[in-house]
NUMAR-15524 format. One record per residue (C-alpha): residue in three letters; x, y, z. Coordinates in nm, 3 decimals, padded with zeros to 5 digits. Each point is the difference from the previous one (the first is absolute). Layout:
residues N
<r 'ALA'; <X; Y; Z>>
...
This chain:
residues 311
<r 'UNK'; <-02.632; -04.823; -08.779>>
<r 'UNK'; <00.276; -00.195; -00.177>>
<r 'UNK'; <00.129; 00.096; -00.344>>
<r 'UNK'; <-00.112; -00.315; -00.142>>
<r 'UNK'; <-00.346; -00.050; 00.086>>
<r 'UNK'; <-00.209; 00.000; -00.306>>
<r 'UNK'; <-00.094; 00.359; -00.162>>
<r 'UNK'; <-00.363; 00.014; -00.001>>
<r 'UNK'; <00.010; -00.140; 00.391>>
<r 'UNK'; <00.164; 00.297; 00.042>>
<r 'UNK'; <-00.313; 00.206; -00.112>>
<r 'UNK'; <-00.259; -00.172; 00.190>>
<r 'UNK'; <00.210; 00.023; 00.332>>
<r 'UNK'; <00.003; 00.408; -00.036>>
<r 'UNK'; <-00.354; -00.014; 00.006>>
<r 'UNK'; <-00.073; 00.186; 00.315>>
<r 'UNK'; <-00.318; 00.232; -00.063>>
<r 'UNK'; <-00.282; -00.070; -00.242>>
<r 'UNK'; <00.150; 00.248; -00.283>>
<r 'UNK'; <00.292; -00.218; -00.051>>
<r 'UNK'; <-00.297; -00.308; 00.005>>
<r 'UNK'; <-00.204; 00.147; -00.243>>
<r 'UNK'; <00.270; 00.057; -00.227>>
<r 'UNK'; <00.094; -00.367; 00.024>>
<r 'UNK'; <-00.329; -00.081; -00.095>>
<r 'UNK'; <00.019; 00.252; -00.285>>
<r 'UNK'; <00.306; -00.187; -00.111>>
<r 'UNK'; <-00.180; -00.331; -00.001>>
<r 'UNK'; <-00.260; 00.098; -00.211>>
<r 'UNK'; <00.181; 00.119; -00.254>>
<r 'UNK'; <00.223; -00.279; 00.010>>
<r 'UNK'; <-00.343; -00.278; -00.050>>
<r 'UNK'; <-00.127; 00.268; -00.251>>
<r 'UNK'; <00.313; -00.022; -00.202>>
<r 'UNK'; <00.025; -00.370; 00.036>>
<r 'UNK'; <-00.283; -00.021; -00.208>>
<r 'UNK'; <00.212; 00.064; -00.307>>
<r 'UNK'; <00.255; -00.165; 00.099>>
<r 'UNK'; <-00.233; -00.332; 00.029>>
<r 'UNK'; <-00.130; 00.112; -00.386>>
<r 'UNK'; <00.346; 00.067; -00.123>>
<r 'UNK'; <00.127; -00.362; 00.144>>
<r 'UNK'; <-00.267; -00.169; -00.210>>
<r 'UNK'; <00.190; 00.085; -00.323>>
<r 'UNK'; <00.284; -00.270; 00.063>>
<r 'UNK'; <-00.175; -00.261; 00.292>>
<r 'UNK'; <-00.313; -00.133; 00.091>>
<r 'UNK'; <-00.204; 00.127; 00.295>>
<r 'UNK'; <00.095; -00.318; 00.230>>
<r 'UNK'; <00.418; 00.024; -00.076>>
<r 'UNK'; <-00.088; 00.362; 00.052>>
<r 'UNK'; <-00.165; -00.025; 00.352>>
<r 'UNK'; <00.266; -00.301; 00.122>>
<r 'UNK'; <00.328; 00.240; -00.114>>
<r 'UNK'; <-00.181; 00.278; 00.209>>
<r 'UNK'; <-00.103; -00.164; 00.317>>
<r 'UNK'; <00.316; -00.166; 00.017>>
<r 'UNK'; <00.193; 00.338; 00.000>>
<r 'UNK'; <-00.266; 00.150; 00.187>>
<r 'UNK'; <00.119; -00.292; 00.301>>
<r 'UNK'; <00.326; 00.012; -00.042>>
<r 'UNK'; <-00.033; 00.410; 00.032>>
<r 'UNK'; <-00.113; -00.021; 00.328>>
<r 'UNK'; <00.253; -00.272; 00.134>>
<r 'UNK'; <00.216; 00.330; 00.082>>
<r 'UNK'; <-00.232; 00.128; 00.179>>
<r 'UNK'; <-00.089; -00.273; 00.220>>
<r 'UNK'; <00.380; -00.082; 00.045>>
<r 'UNK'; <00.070; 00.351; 00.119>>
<r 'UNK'; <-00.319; 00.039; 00.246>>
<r 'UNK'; <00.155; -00.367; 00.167>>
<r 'UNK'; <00.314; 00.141; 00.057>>
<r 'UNK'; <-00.115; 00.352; 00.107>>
<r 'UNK'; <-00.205; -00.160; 00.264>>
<r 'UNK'; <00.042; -00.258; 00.264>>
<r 'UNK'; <-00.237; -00.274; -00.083>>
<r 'UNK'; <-00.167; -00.036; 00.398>>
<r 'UNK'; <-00.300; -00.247; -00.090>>
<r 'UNK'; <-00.037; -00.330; 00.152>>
<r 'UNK'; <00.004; -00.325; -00.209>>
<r 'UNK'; <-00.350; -00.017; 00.075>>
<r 'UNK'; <-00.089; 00.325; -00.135>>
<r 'UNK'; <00.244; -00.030; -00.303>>
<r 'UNK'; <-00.169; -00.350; -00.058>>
<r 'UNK'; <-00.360; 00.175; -00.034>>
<r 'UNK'; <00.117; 00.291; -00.209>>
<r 'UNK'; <00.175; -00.178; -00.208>>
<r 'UNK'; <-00.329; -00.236; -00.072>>
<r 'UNK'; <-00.171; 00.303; -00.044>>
<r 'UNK'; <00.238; 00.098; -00.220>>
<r 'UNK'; <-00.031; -00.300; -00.213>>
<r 'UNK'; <-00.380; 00.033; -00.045>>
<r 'UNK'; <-00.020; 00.392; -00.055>>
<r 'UNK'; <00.247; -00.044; -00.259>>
<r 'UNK'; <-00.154; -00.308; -00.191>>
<r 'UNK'; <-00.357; 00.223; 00.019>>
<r 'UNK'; <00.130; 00.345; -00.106>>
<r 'UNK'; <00.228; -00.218; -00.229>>
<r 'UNK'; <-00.276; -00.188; -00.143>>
<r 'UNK'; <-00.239; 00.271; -00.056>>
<r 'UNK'; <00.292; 00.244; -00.163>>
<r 'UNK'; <00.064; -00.284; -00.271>>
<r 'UNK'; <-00.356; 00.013; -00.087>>
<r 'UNK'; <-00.015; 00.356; 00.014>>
<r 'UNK'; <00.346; 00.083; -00.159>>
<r 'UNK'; <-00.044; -00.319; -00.268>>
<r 'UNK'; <-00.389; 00.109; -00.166>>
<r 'UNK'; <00.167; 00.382; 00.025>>
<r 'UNK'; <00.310; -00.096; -00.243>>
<r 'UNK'; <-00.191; -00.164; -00.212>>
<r 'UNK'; <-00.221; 00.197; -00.037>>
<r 'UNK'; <00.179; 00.296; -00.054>>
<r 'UNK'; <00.169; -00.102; -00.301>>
<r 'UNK'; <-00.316; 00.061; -00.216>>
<r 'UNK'; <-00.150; 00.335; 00.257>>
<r 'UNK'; <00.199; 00.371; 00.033>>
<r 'UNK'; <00.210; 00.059; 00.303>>
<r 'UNK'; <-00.224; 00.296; 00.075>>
<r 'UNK'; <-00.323; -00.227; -00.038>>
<r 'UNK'; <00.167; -00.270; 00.211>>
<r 'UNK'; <00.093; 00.196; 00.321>>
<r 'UNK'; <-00.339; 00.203; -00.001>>
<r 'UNK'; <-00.172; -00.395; 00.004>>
<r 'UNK'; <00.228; -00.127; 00.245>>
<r 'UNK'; <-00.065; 00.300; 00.244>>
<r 'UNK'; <-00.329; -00.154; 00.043>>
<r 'UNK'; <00.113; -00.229; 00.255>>
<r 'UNK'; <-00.060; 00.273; 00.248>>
<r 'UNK'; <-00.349; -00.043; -00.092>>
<r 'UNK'; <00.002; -00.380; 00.035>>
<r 'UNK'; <00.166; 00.007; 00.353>>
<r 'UNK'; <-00.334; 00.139; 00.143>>
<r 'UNK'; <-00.189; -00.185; -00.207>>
<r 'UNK'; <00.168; -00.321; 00.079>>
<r 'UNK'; <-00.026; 00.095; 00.363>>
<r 'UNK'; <-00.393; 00.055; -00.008>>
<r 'UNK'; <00.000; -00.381; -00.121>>
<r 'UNK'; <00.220; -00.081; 00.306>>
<r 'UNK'; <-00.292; 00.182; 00.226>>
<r 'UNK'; <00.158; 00.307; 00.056>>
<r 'UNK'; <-00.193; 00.343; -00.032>>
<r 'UNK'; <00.023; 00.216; -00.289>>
<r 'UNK'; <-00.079; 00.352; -00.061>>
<r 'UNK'; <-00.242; 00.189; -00.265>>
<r 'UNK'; <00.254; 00.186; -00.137>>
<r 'UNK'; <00.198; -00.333; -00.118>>
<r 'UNK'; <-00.338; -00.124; -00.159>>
<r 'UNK'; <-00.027; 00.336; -00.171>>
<r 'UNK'; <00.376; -00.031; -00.068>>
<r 'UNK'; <-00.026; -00.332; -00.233>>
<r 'UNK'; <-00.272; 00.060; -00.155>>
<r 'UNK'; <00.217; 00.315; -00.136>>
<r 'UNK'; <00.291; -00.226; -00.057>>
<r 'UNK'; <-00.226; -00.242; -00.193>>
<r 'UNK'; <-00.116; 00.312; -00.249>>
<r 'UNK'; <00.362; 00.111; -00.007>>
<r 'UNK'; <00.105; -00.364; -00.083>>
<r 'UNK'; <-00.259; -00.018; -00.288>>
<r 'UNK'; <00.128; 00.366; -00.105>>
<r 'UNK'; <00.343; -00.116; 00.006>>
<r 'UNK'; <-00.070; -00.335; -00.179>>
<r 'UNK'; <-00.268; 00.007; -00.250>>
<r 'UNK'; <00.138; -00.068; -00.293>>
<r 'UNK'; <-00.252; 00.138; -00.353>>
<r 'UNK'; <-00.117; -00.342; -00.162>>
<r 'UNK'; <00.206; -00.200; 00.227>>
<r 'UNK'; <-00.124; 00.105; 00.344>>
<r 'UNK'; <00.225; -00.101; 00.308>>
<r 'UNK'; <00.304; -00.162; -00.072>>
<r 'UNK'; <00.101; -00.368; 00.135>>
<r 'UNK'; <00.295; 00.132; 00.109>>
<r 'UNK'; <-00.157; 00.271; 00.219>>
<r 'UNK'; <-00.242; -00.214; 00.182>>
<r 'UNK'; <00.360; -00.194; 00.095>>
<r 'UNK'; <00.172; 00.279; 00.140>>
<r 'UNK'; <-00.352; 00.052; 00.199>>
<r 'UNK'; <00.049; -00.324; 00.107>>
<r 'UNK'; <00.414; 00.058; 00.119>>
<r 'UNK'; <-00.152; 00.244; 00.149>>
<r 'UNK'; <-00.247; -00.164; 00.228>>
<r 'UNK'; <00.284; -00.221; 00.114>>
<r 'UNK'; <00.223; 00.282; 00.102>>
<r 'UNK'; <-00.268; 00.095; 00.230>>
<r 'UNK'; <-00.008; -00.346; 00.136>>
<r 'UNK'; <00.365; -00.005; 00.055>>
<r 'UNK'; <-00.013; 00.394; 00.170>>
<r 'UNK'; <-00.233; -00.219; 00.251>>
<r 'UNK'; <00.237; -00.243; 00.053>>
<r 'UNK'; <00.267; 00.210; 00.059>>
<r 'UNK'; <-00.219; 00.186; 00.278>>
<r 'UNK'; <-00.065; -00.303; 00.149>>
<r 'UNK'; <00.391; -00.119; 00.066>>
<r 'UNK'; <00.126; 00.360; -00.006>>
<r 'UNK'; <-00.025; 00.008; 00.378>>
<r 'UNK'; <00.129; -00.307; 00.066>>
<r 'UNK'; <00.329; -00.004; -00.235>>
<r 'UNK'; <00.325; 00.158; -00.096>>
<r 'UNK'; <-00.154; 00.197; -00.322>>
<r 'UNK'; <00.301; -00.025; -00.156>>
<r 'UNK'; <00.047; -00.355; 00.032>>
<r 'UNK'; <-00.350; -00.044; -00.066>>
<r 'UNK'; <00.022; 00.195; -00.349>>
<r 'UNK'; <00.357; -00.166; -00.070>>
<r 'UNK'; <-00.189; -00.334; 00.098>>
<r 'UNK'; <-00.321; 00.056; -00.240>>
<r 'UNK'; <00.278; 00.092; -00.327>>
<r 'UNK'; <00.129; -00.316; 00.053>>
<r 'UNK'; <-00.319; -00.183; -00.048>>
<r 'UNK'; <-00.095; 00.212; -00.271>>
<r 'UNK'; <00.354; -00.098; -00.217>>
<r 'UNK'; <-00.044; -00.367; 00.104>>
<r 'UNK'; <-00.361; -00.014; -00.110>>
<r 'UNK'; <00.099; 00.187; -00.307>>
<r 'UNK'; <00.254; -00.251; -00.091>>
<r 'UNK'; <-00.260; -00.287; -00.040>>
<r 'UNK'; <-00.216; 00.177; -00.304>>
<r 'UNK'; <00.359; 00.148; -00.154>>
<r 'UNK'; <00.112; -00.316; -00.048>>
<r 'UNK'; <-00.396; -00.168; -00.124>>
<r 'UNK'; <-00.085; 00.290; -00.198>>
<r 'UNK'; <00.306; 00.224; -00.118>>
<r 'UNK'; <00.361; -00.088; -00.133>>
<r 'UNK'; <00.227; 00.292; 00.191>>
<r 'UNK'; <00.351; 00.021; -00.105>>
<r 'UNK'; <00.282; 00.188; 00.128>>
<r 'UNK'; <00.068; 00.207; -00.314>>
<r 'UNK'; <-00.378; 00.130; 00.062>>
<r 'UNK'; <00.016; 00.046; 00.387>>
<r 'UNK'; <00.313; 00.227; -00.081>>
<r 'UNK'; <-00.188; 00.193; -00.259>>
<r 'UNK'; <-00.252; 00.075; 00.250>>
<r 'UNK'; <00.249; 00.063; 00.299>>
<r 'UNK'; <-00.076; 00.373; 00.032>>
<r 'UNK'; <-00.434; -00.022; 00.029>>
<r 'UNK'; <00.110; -00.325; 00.252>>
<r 'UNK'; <00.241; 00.206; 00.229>>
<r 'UNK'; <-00.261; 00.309; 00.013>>
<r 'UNK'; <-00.337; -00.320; 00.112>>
<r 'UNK'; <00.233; -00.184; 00.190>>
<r 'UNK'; <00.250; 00.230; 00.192>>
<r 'UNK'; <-00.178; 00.322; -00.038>>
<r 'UNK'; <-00.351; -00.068; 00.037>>
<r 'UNK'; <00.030; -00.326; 00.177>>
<r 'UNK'; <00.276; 00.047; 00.248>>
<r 'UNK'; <00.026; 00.383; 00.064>>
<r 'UNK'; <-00.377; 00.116; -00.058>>
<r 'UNK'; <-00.154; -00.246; 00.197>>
<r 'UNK'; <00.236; 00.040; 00.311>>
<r 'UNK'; <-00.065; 00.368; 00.000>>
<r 'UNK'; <-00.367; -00.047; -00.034>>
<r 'UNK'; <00.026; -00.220; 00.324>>
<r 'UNK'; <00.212; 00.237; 00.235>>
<r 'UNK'; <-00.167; 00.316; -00.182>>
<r 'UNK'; <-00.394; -00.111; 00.119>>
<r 'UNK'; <00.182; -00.044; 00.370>>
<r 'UNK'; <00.030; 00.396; 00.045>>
<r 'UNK'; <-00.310; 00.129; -00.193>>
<r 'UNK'; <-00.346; -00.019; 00.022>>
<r 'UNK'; <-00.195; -00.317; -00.193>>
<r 'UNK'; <-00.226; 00.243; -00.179>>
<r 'UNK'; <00.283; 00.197; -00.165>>
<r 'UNK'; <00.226; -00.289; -00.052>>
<r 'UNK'; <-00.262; -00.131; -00.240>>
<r 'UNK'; <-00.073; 00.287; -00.181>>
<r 'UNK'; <00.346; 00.064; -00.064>>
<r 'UNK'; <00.061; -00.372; -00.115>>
<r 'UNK'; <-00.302; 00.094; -00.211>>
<r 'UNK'; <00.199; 00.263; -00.250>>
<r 'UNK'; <00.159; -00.362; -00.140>>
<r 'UNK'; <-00.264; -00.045; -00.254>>
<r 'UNK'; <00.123; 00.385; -00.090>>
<r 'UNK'; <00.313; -00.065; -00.024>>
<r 'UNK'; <-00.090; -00.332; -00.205>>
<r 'UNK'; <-00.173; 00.201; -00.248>>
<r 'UNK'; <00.267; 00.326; -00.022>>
<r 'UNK'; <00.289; -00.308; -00.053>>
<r 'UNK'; <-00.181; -00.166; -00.273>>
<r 'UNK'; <-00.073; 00.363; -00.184>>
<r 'UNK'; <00.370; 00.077; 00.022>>
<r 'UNK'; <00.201; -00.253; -00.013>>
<r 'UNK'; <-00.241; -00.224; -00.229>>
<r 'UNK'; <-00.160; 00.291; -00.187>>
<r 'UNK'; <-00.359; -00.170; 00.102>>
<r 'UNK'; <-00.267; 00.217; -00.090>>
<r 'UNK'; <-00.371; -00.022; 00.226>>
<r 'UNK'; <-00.264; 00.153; -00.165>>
<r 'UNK'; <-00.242; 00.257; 00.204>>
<r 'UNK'; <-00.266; -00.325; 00.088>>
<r 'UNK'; <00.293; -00.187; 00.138>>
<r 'UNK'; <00.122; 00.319; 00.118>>
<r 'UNK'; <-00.364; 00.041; 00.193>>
<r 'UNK'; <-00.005; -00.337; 00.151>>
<r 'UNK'; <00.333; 00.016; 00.139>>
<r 'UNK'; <-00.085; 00.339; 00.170>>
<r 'UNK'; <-00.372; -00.200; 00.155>>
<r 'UNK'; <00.236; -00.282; 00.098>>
<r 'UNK'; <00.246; 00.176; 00.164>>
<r 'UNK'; <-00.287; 00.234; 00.180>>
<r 'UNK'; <-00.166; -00.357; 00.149>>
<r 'UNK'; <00.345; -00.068; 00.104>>
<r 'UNK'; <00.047; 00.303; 00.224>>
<r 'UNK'; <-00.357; -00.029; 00.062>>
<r 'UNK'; <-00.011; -00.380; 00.155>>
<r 'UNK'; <00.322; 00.155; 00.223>>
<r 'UNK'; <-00.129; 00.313; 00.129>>
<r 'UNK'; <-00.050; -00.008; 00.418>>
<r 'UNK'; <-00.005; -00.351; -00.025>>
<r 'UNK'; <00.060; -00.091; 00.369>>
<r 'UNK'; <00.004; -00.349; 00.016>>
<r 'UNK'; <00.273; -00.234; -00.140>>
<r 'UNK'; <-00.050; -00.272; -00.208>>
């Protein structure tokens, strides 16, 4: 392996046994869990669309190394024929998983500028729950246990939620919402997964999700370069960080561990959402919230556990 190929390439390629894997994975949720406050922190100089275009533009251009270096490392032996359907493929898996991330990503940011970080990722880990439930819709089996596991995810919602006098927040039902869509996207993606380069597939789907960004930035926000600067750190950690390195990991690290365990380790995000927000934003949950994120998190693990088929 070269000197120059791109650092974090270099830690997915020494992933030989399923420690190494899991650890990736590890990495990956902490990474998402921290992004959470980075995506609250960015809303203090930008909006929530100039946020998501800066990010998905630097999460593409992040993984342009990567590509580059995996085309010169190996022979390209397809036939035109073959590169003419994958690269059709290509096209539509990226405009889908694009499409469905802006959706996702865009109600998410905007949302999160009036919820916690720690309230935010413990909502948005719900989309475990939806991609069963969205599956049952699409005629697919589903277990007791994931019945049993959102109706505990619905009391652990309401937990987390209510609000005295005010009951549940706008802003809450919208990150429910996001996260609905990130289960339709987590579809998507397991649709084309099979069928793609991943990582031209997830450098494809940041592209949409900056050019679709653009269109609302310019409608609905006035972005200026003194403010994108300002906000250059939280937009390196979304873009780069989460976008580019966390995602690529996530890909090559479910490759050499078992589905089960890849998603309960992706899980500990919405942990790591709430830990970041406590420290580094000194957010305080009291022990309701506290309650419902432990109920959510349980229906999580719960939905997850010996589930044998793949949606």
């Amino acid at each position: 392996m070269g000197r120059n190929a791109p650092f974090f390439y270099v830690i997915i390629s020494t992933m030989k046994n399923k420690i190494s894997a899991n650890i990736a994975l590890f990495m990956t949720a902490l990474i998402w869990g921290l992004g959470f406050v980075s995506q609250r922190a960015g809303m203090e100089h930008i909006g929530p669309f100039t946020f998501n275009a800066a990010r998905s533009f630097l999460g593409c251009m992040s993984l342009i190394p990567v590509i580059l270096w995996v085309k010169c490392a190996k022979p390209d032996k397809r036939s035109n024929a073959k590169k003419f359907y994958q690269r059709i493929n290509l096209l539509k898996a990226g405009s889908l998983c694009g499409l469905a991330m802006f959706t996702a990503m865009s109600i998410q940011q905007y949302s999160i500028q009036y919820v916690t970080a720690g309230k935010s990722g413990f909502i948005t880990a719900l989309y475990i729950i939806f991609v069963p439930l969205i599956s049952l819709f699409l005629g697919a089996k589903i277990a007791k246990r994931v019945i049993f596991s959102v109706i505990m995810a619905v009391v652990g919602l309401y937990l987390l939620c209510y609000q005295a006098g005010g009951g549940i927040n706008i802003y809450d039902i919208l990150s429910l919402i996001g996260a609905f869509f990130y289960g339709v996207h987590i579809l998507v993606v397991d649709h084309y997964s099979h069928r793609v380069h991943p990582v031209k597939m997830s450098c494809m789907q940041f592209l949409v999700v900056g050019l679709l960004s653009l269109i609302p930035m310019f409608f609905l926000e006035t972005p200026t370069a003194q403010s994108i600067m300002e906000c250059k750190i939280p937009l390196i950690y979304s873009g780069i960080i989460t976008c580019g390195i966390a995602y690529t990991l996530q890909i090559y690290g479910q490759k050499y561990t078992l589905p089960i365990l890849a998603t309960l380790i992706l899980c500990l995000e919405s942990v790591f959402a709430v830990v970041g927000g406590a420290l580094i934003l000194g957010e305080v949950m009291t022990t309701r919230e506290i309650l419902g994120c432990v109920l959510m998190i349980s229906a999580v693990v719960l939905a997850n556990t010996k589930m044998e088929q793949r949606f």
